[in-house]
C-alpha positions in Angstrom: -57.2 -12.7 100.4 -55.2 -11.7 97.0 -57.0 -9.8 94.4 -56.1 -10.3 90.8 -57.5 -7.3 88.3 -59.0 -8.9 85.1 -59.8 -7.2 81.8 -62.0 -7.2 79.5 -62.4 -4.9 76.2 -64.1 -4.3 73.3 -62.3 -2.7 70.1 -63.1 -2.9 66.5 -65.7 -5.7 67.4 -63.3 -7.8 68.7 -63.4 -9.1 72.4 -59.9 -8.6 74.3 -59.8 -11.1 77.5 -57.0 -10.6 79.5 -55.4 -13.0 81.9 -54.3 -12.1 85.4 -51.8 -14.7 86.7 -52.1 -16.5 89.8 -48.9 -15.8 92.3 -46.7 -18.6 92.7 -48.6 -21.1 90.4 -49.2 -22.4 86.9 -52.5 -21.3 86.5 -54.1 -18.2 85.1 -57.7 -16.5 85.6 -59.1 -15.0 82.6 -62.5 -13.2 82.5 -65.3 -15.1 80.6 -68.3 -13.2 80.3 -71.3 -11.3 82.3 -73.5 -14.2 83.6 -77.3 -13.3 83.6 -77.8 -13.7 87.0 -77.7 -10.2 88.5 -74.1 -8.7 89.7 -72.1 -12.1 88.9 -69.5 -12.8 86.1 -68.2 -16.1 85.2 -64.2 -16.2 85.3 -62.2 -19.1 84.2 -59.0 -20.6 85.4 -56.9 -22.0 83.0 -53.2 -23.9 83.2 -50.6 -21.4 81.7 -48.9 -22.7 78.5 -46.1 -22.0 76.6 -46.4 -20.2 73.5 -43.7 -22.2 70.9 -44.2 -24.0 67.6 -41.6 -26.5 66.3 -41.0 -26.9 62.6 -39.1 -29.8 61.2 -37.9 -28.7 57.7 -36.5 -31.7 55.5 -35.2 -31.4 52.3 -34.8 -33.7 49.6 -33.6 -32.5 46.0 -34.8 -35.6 44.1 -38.0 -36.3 46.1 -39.4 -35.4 42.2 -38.2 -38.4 41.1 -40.3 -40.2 43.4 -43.5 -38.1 43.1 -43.3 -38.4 39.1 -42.6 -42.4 39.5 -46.0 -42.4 41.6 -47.4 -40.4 39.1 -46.4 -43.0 35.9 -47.2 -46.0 38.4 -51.2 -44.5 39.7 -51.9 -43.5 35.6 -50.7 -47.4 34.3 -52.6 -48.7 37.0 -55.5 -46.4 36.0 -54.8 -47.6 32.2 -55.0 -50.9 32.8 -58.3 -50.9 34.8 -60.0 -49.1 31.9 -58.7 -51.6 29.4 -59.7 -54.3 31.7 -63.5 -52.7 31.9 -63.6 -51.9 28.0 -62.7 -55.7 27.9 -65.2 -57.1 29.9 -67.9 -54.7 28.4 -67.0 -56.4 24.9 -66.9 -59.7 26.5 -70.4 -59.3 28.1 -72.4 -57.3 24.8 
């Protein structure tokens, strides 16, 4: 039988949870709260993970070029769907 100490504090309001790793394996044991049974305590086990975030940075110098032509080609689209309605309207009345 192994024994693994878990943690569990309380500071500044925040709960601190600490993990206890399992010997020889990928997985962790973390305490998870006081069950309301009496004298029992519900622990999880959890696979460990590795802590790493990737960033893929691109940079393109004239991607304003392209934004601003979006721009022109969203506001003549929105032009000509208000001249179409005004149209109709006139048409119709």
């Amino acid at each position: 039988m192994q024994w693994y100490p878990l943690t569990y504090s309380v500071s500044a309001g925040q709960a601190d949870m600490g993990y206890a790793d399992i010997s020889g394996t990928k997985y962790r044991l973390r305490f998870d709260g006081v069950s309301e049974r009496a004298e029992t305590i519900h622990v999880g086990i959890y696979e460990k993970q590795l802590d790493f975030i990737v960033v893929k940075v691109l940079h393109f110098p004239w991607i304003f070029i392209l934004w601003t032509g979006s721009v022109i080609m969203f506001l003549g689209l929105t032009v000509s769907t208000w001249k179409r309605a005004v149209k109709a309207r006139k048409v119709a009345g």
